[in-house]
N, C-alpha and C positions, 0 to 999 in steps of 0.2 A: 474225753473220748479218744482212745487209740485209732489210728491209722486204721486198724486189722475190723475192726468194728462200722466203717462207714460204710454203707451199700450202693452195689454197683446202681441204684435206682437215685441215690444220693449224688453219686459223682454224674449223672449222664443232667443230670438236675440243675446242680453247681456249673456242668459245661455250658448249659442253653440260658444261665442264668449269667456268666461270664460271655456268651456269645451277645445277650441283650442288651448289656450296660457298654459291650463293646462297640455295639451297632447306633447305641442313643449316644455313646460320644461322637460318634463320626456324622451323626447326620446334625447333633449341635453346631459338631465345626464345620459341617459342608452351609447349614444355613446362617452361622454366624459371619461366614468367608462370603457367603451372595449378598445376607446383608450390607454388609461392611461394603462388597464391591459397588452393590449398587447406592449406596452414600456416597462413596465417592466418587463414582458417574454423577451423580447427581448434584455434589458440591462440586465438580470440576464443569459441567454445563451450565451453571451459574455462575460461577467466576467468568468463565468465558463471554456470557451473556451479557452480564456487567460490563466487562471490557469491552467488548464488540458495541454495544447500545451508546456507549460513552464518543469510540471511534464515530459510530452513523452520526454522531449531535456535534459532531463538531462543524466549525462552517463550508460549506460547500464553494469549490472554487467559482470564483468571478471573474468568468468569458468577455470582459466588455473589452479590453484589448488583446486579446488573442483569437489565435484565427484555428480552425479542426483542421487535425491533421485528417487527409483519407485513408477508410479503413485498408485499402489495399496498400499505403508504405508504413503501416502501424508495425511496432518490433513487435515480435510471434512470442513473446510470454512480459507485456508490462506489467508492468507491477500499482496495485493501486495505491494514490496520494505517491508519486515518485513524481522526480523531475531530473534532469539531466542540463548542464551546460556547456556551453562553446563560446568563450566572452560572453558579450551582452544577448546573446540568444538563445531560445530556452524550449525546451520540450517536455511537457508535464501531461503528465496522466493524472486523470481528476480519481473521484470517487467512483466512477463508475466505469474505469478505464477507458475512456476517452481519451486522445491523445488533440493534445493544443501545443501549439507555436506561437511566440510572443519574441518580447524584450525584456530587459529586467529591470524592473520601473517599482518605485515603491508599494502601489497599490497589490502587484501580483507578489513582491516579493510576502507582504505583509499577511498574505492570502495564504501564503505556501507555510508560513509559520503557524499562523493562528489552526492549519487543519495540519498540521503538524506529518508534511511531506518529507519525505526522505532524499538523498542523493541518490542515484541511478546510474551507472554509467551508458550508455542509450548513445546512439548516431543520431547525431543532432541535422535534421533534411534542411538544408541549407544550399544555394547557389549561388556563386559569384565569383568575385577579385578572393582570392587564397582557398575558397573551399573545393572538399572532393570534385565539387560539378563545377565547371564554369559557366557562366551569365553575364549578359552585358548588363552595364547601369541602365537602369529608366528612370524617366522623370514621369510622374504621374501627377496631374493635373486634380485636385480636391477643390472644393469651395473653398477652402483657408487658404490655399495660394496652391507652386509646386512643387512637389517634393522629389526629388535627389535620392532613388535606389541603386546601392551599388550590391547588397546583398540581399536574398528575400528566399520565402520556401520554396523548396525544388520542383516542386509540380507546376508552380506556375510560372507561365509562358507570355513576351510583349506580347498585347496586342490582346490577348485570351483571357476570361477570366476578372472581366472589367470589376464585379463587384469584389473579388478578392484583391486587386490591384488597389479599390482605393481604400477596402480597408486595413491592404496592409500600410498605404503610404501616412494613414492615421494612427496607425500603430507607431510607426519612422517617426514622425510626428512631433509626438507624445514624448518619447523615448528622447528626442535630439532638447525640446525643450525644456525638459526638466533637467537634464544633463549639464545643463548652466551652474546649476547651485545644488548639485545630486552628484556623486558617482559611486557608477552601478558595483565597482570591482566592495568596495563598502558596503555597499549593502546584501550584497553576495555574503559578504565576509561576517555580516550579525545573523543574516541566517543558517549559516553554514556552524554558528556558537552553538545552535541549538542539535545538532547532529549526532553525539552521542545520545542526547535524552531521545530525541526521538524512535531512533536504532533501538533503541532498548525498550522503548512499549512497543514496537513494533513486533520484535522478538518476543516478548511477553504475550501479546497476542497468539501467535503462531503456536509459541507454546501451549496456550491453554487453549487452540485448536487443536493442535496433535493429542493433547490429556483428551480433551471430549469427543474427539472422533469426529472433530466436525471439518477436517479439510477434506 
């Protein structure tokens, strides 16, 4: 069939019949592209899920020698499971952004590993001989005998504050006794081995928060 032979009824025919197959491609690829996107919303909020559910089950830090920082000298964006040092004393933000002050004593270090805390760089609220604030030493007086503070957290004041005085002088304590056949800069230094791996589920995380929309 020559050109000169098809009718104008035929070509307006051929057009709405090339406009239909043009129309069901694009509405293939418009649902093929929502599907497809929302798979991958959907595998990117389960990985993240997975991850995230793994992070909650890890173990929750143990408060028994650390004292809460208050929320009014808390740094203005911690970071959660971070912790920050200054020698042997330490500022950790738990699971739930809490801020705690301690020493670096096996128990807490083993605590910081096992829920797998990060480094932070963080001002470490400290008082005394060499830090930002000055402070006199106190002796504070515990059932176990007395204990000798020359440095302790910035908020508290001699004389004020009895129940934190003597739980920090048991913190002191803890810290000075194990220190016999312990040193903290060591065990600083096996936790700190783990700091790339941690960095990096951390990151992994964050990532597959930003993939699912969920920061």
């Amino acid at each position: 069939m020559s050109f000169d032979n098809v009718s104008a009824g035929q070509i307006v025919a051929g057009f709405w019949i090339l406009v239909a197959l043009l129309g069901l491609w694009r509405l293939r690829t418009i649902l093929v592209a929502r599907r497809e996107a929302r798979l991958a919303d959907q595998l990117a909020r389960e990985a993240y899920n997975t991850e995230a559910d793994r992070v909650d089950a890890l173990p929750k830090l143990s408060t028994r020698f650390l004292m809460r920082v208050p929320n009014k000298l808390m740094d203005k964006n911690p970071v959660k499971r971070s912790y920050g040092t200054r020698y042997n004393r330490m500022l950790i933000i738990d699971e739930n952004c809490c801020g705690w002050v301690g020493l670096a004593i096996p128990e807490i270090l083993e605590g910081l590993t096992a829920g797998e805390y990060v480094w932070h760089s963080y001002h470490i609220p400290f008082r005394g001989a060499g830090e930002a604030y000055t402070g006199k030493s106190v002796d504070v007086a515990i059932p176990e005998g007395l204990v000798h503070v020359d440095i302790y957290p910035m908020w508290m004041t001699e004389g004020v504050n009895l129940p934190d005085w003597t739980l920090w002088a048991r913190i002191e304590k803890c810290f000075h006794g194990l220190s016999q056949n312990w040193n903290y800069q060591c065990g600083l230094g096996e936790l700190n081995k783990h700091m790339d791996e941690f960095r990096q589920k951390r990151a992994e995380l964050n990532r597959l928060a930003t993939v699912a929309n969920m920061n």
